[in-house]
PyMOL CGO cylinders between C-alpha atoms (Angstrom):
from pymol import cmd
from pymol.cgo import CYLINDER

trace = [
    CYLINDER, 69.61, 139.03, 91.98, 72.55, 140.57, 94.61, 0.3, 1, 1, 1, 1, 1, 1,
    CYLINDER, 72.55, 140.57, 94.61, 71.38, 137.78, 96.76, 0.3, 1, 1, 1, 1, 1, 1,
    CYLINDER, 71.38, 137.78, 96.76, 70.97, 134.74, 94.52, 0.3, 1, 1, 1, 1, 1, 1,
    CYLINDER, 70.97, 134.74, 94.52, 74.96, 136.31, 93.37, 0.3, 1, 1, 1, 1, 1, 1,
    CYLINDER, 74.96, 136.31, 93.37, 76.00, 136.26, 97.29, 0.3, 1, 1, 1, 1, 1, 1,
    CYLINDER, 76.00, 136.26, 97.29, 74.68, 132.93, 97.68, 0.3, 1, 1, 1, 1, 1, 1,
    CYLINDER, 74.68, 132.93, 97.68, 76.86, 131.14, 94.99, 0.3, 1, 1, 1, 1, 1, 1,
    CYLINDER, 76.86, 131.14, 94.99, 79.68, 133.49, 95.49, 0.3, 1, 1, 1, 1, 1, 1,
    CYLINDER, 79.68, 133.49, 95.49, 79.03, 131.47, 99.40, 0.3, 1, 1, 1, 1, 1, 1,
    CYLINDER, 79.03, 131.47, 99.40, 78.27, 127.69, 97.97, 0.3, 1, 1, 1, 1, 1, 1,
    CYLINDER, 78.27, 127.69, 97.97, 81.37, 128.17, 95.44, 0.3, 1, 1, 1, 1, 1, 1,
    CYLINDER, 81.37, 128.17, 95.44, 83.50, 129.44, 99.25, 0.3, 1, 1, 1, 1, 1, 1,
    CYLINDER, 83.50, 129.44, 99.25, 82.27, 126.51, 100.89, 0.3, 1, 1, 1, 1, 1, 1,
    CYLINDER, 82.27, 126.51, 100.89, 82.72, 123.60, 98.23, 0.3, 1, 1, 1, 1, 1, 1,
    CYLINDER, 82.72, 123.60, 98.23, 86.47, 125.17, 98.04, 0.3, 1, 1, 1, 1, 1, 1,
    CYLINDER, 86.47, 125.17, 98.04, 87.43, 125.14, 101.40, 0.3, 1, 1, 1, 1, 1, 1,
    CYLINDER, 87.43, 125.14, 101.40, 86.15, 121.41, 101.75, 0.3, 1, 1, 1, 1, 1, 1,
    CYLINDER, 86.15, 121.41, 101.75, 87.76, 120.29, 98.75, 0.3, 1, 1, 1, 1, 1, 1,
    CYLINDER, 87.76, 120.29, 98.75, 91.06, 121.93, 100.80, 0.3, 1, 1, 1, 1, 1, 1,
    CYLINDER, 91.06, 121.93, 100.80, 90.43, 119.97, 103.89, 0.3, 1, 1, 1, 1, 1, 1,
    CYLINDER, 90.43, 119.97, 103.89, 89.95, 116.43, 102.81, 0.3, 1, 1, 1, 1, 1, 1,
    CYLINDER, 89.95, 116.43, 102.81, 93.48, 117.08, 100.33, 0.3, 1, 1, 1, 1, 1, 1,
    CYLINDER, 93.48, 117.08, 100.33, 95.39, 118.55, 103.77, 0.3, 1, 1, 1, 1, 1, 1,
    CYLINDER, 95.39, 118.55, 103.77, 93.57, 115.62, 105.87, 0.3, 1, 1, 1, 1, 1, 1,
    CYLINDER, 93.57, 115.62, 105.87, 96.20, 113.07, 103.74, 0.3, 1, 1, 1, 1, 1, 1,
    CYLINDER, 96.20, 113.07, 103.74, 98.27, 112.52, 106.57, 0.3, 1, 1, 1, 1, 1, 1,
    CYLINDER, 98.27, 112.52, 106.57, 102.29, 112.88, 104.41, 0.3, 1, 1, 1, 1, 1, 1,
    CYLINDER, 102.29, 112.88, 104.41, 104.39, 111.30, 105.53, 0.3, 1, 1, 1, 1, 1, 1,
    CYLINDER, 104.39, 111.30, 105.53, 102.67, 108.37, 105.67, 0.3, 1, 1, 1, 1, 1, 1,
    CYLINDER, 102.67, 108.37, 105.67, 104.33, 104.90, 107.26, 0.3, 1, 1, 1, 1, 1, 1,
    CYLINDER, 104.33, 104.90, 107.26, 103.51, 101.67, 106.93, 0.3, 1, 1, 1, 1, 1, 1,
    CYLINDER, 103.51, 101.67, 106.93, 104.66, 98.77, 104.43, 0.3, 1, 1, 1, 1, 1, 1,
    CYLINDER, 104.66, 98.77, 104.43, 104.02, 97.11, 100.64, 0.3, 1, 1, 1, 1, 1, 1,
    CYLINDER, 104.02, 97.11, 100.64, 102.39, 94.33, 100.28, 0.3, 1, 1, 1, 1, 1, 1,
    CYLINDER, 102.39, 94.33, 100.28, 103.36, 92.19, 97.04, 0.3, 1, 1, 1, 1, 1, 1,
    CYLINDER, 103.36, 92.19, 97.04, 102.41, 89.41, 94.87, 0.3, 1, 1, 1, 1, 1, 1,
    CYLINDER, 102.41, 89.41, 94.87, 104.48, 88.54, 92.32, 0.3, 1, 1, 1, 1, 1, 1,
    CYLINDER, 104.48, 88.54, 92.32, 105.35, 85.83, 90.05, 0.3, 1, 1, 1, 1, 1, 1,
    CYLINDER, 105.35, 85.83, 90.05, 108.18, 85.69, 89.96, 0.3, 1, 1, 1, 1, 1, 1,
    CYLINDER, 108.18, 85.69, 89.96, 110.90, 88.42, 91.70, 0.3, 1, 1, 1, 1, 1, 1,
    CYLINDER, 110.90, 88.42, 91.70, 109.97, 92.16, 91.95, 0.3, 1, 1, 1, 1, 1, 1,
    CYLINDER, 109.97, 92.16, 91.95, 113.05, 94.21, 93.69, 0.3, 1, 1, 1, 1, 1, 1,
    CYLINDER, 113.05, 94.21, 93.69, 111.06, 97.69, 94.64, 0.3, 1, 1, 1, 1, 1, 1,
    CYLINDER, 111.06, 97.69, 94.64, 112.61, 100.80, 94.94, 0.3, 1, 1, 1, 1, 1, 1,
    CYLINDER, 112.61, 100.80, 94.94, 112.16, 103.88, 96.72, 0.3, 1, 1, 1, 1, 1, 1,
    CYLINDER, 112.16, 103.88, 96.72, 113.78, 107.00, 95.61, 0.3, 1, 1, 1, 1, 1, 1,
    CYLINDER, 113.78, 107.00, 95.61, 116.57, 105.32, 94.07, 0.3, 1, 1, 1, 1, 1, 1,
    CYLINDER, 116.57, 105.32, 94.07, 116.93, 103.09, 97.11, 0.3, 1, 1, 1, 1, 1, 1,
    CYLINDER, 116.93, 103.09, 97.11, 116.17, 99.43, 97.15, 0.3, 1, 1, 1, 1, 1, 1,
    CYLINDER, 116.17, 99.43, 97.15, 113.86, 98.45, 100.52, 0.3, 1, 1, 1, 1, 1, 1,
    CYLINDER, 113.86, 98.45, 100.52, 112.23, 95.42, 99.44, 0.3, 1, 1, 1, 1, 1, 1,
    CYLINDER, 112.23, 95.42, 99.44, 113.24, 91.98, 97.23, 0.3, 1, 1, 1, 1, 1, 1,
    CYLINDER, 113.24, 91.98, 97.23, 109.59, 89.85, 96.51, 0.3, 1, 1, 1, 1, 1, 1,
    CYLINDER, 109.59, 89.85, 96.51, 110.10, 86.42, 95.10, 0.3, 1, 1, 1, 1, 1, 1,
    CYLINDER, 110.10, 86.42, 95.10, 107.14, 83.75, 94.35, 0.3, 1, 1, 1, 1, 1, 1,
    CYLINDER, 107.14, 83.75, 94.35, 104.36, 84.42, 95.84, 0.3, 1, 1, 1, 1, 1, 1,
    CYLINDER, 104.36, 84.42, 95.84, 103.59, 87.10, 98.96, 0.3, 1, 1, 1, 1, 1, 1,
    CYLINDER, 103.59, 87.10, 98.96, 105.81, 89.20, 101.33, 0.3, 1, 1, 1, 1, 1, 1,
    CYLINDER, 105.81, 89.20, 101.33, 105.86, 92.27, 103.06, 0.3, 1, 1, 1, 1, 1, 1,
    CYLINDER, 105.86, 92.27, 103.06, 107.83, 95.13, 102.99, 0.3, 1, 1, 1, 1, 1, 1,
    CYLINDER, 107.83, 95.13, 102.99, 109.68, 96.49, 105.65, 0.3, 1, 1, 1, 1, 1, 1,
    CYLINDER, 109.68, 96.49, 105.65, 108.51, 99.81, 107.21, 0.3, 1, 1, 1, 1, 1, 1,
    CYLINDER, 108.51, 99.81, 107.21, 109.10, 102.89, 105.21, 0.3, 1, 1, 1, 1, 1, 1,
    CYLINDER, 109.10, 102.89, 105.21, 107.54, 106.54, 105.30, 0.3, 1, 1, 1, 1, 1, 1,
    CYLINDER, 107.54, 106.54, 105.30, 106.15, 107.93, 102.14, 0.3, 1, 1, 1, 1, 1, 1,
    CYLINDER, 106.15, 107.93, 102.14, 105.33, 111.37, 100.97, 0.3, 1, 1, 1, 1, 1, 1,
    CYLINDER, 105.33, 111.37, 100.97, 103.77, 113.05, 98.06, 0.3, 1, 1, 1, 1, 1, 1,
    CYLINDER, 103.77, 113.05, 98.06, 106.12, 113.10, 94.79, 0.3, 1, 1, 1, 1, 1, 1,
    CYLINDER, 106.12, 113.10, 94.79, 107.99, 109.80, 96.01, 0.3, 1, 1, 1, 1, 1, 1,
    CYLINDER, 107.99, 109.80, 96.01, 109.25, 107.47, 93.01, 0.3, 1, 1, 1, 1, 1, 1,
    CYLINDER, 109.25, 107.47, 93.01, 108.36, 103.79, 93.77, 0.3, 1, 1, 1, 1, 1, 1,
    CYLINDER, 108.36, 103.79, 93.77, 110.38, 101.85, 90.90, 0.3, 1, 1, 1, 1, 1, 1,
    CYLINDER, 110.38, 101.85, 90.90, 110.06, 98.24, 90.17, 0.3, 1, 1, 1, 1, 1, 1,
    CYLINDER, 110.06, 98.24, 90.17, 112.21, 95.75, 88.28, 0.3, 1, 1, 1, 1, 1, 1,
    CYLINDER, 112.21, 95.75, 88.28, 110.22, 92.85, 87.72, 0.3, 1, 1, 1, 1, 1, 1,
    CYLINDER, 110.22, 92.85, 87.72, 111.30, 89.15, 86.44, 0.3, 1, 1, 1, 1, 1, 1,
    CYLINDER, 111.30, 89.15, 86.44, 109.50, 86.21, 85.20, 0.3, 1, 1, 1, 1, 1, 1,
    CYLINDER, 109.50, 86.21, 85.20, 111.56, 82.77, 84.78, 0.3, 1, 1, 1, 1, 1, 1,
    CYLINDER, 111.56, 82.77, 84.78, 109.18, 80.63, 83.71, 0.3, 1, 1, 1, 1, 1, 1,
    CYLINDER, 109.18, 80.63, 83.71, 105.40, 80.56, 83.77, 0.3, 1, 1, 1, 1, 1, 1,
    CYLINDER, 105.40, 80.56, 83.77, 102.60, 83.33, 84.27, 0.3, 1, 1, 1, 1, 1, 1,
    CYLINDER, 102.60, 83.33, 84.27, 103.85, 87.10, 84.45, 0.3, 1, 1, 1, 1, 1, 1,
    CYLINDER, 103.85, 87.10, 84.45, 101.52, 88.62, 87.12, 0.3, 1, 1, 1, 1, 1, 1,
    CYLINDER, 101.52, 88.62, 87.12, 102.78, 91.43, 89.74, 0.3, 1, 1, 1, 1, 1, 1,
    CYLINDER, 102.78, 91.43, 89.74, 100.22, 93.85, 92.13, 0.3, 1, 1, 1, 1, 1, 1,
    CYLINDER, 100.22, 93.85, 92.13, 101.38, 95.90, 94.68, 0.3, 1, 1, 1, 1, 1, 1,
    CYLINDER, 101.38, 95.90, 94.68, 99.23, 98.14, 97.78, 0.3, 1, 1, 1, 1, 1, 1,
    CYLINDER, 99.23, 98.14, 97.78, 100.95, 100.19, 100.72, 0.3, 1, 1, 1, 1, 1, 1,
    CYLINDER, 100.95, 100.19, 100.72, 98.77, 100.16, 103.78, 0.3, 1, 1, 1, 1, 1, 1,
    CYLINDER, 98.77, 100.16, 103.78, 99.72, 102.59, 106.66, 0.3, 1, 1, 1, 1, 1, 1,
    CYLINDER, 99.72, 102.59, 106.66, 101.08, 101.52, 109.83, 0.3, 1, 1, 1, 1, 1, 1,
    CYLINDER, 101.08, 101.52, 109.83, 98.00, 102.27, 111.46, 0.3, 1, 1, 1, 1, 1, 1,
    CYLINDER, 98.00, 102.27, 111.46, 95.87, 100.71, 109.33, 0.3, 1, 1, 1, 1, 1, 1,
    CYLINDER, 95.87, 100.71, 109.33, 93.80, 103.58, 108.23, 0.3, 1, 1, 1, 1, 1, 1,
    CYLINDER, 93.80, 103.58, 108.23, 94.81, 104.09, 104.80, 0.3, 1, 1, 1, 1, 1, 1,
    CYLINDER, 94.81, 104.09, 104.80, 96.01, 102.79, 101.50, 0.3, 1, 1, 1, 1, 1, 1,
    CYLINDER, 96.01, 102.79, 101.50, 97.46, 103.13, 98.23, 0.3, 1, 1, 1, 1, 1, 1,
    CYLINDER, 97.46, 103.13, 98.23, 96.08, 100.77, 95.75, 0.3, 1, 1, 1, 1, 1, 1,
    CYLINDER, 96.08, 100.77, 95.75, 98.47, 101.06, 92.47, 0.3, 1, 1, 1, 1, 1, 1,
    CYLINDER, 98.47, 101.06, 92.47, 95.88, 100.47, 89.03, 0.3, 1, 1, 1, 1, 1, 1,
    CYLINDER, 95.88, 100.47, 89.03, 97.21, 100.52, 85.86, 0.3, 1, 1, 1, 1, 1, 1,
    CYLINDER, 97.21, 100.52, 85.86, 96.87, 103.64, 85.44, 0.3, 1, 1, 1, 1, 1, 1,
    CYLINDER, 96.87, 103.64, 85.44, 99.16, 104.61, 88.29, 0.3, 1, 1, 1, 1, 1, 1,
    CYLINDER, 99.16, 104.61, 88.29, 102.38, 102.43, 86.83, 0.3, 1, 1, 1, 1, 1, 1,
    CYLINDER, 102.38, 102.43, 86.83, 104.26, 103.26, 83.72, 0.3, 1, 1, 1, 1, 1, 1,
    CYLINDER, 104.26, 103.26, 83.72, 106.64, 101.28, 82.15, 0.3, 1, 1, 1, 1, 1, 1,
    CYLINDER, 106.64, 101.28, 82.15, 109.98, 102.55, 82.25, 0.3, 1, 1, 1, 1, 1, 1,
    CYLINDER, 109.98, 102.55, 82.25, 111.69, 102.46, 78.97, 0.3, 1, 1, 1, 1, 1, 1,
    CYLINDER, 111.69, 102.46, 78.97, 115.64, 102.21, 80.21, 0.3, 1, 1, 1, 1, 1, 1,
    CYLINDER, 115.64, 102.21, 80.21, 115.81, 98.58, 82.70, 0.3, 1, 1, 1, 1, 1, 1,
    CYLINDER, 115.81, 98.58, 82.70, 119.00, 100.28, 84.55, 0.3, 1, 1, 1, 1, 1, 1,
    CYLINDER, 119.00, 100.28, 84.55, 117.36, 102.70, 85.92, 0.3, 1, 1, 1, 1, 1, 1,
    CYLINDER, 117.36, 102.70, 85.92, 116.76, 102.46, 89.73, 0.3, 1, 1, 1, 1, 1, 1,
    CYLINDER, 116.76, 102.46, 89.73, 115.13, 106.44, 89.94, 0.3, 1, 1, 1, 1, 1, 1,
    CYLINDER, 115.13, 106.44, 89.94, 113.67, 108.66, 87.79, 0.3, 1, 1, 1, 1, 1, 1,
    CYLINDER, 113.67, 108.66, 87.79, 112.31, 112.52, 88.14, 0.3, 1, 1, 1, 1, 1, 1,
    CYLINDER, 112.31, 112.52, 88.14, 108.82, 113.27, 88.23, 0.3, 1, 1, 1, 1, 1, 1,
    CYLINDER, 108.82, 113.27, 88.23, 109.40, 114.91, 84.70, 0.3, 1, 1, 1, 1, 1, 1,
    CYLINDER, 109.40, 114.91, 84.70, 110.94, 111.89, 83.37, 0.3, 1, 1, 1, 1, 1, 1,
    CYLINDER, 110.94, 111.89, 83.37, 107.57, 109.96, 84.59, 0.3, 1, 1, 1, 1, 1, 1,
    CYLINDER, 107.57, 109.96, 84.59, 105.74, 112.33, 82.68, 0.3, 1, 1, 1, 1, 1, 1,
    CYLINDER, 105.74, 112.33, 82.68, 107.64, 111.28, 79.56, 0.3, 1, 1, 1, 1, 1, 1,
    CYLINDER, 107.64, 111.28, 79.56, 107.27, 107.44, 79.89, 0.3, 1, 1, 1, 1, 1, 1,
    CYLINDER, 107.27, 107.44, 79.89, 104.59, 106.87, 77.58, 0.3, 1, 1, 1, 1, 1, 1,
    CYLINDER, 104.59, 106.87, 77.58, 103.00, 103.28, 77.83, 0.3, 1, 1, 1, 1, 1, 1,
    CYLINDER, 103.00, 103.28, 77.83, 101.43, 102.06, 81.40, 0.3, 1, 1, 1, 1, 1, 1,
    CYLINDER, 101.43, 102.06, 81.40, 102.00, 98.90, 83.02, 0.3, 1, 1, 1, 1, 1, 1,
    CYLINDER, 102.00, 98.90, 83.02, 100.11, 96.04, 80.80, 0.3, 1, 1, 1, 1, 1, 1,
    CYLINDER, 100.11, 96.04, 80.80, 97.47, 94.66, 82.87, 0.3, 1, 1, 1, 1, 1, 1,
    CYLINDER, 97.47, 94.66, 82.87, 97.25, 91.10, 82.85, 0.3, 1, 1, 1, 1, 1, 1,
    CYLINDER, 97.25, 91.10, 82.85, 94.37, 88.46, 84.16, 0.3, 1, 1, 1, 1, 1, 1,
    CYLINDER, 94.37, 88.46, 84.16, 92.48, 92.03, 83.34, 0.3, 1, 1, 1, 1, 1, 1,
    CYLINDER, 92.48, 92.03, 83.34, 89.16, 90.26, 84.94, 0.3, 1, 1, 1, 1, 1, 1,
    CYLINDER, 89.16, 90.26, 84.94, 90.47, 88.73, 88.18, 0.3, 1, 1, 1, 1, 1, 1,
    CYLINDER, 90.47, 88.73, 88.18, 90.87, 91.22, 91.26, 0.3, 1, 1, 1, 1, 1, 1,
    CYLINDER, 90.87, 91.22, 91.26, 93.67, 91.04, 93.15, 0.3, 1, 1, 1, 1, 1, 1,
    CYLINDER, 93.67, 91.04, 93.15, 91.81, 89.19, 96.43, 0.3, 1, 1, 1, 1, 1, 1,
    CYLINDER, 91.81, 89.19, 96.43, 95.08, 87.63, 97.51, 0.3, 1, 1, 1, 1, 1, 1,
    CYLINDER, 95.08, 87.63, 97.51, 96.60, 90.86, 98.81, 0.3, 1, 1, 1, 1, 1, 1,
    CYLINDER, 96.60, 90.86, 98.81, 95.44, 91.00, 102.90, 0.3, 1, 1, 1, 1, 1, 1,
    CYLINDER, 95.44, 91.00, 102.90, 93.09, 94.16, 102.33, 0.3, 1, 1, 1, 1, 1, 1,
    CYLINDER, 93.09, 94.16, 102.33, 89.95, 95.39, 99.83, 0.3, 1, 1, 1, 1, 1, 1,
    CYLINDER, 89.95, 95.39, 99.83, 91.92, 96.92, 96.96, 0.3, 1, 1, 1, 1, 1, 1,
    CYLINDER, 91.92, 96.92, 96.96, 91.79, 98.41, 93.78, 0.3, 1, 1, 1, 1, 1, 1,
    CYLINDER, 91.79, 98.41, 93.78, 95.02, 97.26, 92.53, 0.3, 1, 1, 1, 1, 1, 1,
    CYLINDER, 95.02, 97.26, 92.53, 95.44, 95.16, 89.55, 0.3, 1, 1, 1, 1, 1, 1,
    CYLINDER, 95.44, 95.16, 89.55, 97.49, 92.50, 87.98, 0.3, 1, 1, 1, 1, 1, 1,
    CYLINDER, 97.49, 92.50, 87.98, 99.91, 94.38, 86.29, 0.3, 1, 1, 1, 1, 1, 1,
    CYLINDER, 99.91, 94.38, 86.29, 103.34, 93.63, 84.11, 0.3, 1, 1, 1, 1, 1, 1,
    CYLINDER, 103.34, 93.63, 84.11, 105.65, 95.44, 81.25, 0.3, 1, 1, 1, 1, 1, 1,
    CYLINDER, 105.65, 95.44, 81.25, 106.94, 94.05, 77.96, 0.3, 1, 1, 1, 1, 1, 1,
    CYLINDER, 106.94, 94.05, 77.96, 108.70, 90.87, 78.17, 0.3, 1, 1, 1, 1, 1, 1,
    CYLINDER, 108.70, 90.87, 78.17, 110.33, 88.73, 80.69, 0.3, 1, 1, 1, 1, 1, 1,
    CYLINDER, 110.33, 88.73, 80.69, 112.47, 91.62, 82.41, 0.3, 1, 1, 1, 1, 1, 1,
    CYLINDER, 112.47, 91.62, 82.41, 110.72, 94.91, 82.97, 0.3, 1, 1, 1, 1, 1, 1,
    CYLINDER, 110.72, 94.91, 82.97, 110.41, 97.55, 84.54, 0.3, 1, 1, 1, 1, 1, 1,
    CYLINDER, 110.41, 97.55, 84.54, 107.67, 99.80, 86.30, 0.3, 1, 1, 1, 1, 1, 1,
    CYLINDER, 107.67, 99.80, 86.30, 107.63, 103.17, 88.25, 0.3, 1, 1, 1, 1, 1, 1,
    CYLINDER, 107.63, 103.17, 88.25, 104.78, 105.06, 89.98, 0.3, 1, 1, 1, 1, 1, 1,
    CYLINDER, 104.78, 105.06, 89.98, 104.54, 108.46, 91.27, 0.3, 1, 1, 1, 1, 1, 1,
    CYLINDER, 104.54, 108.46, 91.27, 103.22, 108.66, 94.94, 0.3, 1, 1, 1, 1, 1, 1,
    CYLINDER, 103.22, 108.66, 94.94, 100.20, 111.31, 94.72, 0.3, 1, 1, 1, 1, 1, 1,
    CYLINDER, 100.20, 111.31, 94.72, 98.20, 112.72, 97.98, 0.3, 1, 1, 1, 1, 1, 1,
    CYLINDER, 98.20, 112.72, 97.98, 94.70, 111.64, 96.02, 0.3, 1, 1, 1, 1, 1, 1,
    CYLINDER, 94.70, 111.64, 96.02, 95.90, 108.22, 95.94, 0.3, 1, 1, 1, 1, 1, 1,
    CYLINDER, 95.90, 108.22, 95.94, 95.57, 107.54, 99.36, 0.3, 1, 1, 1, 1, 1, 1,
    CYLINDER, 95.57, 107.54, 99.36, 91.88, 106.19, 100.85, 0.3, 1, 1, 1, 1, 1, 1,
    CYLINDER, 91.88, 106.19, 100.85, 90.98, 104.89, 103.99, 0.3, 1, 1, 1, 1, 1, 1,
    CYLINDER, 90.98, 104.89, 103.99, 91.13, 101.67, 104.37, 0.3, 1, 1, 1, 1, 1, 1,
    CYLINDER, 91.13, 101.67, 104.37, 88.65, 98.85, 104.59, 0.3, 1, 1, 1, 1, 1, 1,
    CYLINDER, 88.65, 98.85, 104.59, 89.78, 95.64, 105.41, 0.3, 1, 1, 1, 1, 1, 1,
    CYLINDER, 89.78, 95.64, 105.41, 88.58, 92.44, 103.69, 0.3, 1, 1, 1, 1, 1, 1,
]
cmd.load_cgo(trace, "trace")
């Protein structure tokens, strides 16, 4: 029985010290750049600071460095037409990415805001609605899990929380 105890005691050792390395092999600070569709302006901020105005269609961010606990805020506006907005981050190197679900974006209640804390994300209460909820998001250049997302109305506003377990490796299309 003191064996068959030493042995777990050993698995439960192992399994923890793996689950440590692939969380520390997240390589923060991470650079590289957004991609965006959006239909029909997104402005995306990082921190408080704007980097990146989209307008119809696709663009690119320019480069920025992320780390864990980052705020990525985005004020999103729809003229006319379909309201449809998706968002990754693939490193510079091209061996990771951050796809952003619906269940990564909130909506964020107050429109002026340009920054929030990660306590005041904890508060928002409704996520980002996800619209065309059964077409991927193909148009974005790499394999994603991102989705179509938007907030209530015409003017909204989302925010996301960068986490270390959203980052993957990255498998281009």
């Amino acid at each position: 029985m003191k064996l068959l105890s030493w042995f777990v005691l050993c698995l439960l050792i192992v399994h923890a010290a793996s689950a440590q390395l692939a969380t520390s092999a997240v390589p923060f600070p991470i650079t590289g750049k957004f991609h965006v569709s959006v239909d029909d302006q997104a402005d995306l901020h990082l921190n408080g600071v704007k980097f990146h105005q989209a307008n119809i269609g696709e663009s690119t961010s320019p480069e920025v460095t992320l780390k864990a606990g980052d705020r990525l805020l985005v004020k999103l506006w729809n003229k006319k037409g379909p309201r449809r907005f998706a968002v990754i981050f693939a490193s510079t190197d091209r061996r990771f990415l951050i796809s952003f679900p619906n269940e990564t974006m909130k909506i964020v209640p107050d429109p002026e805001l340009t920054d929030f804390t990660e306590r005041q994300f904890g508060e928002f209460r409704r996520y980002a609605v996800q619209e065309n909820k059964h077409e991927r998001v193909k148009i974005l250049p790499f394999a994603n899990s991102s989705e179509w997302l938007w907030g209530v109305g015409a003017k909204c506003t989302l925010g996301a929380v960068i986490r270390r377990d959203m980052v993957k490796p990255l498998a281009q299309q």
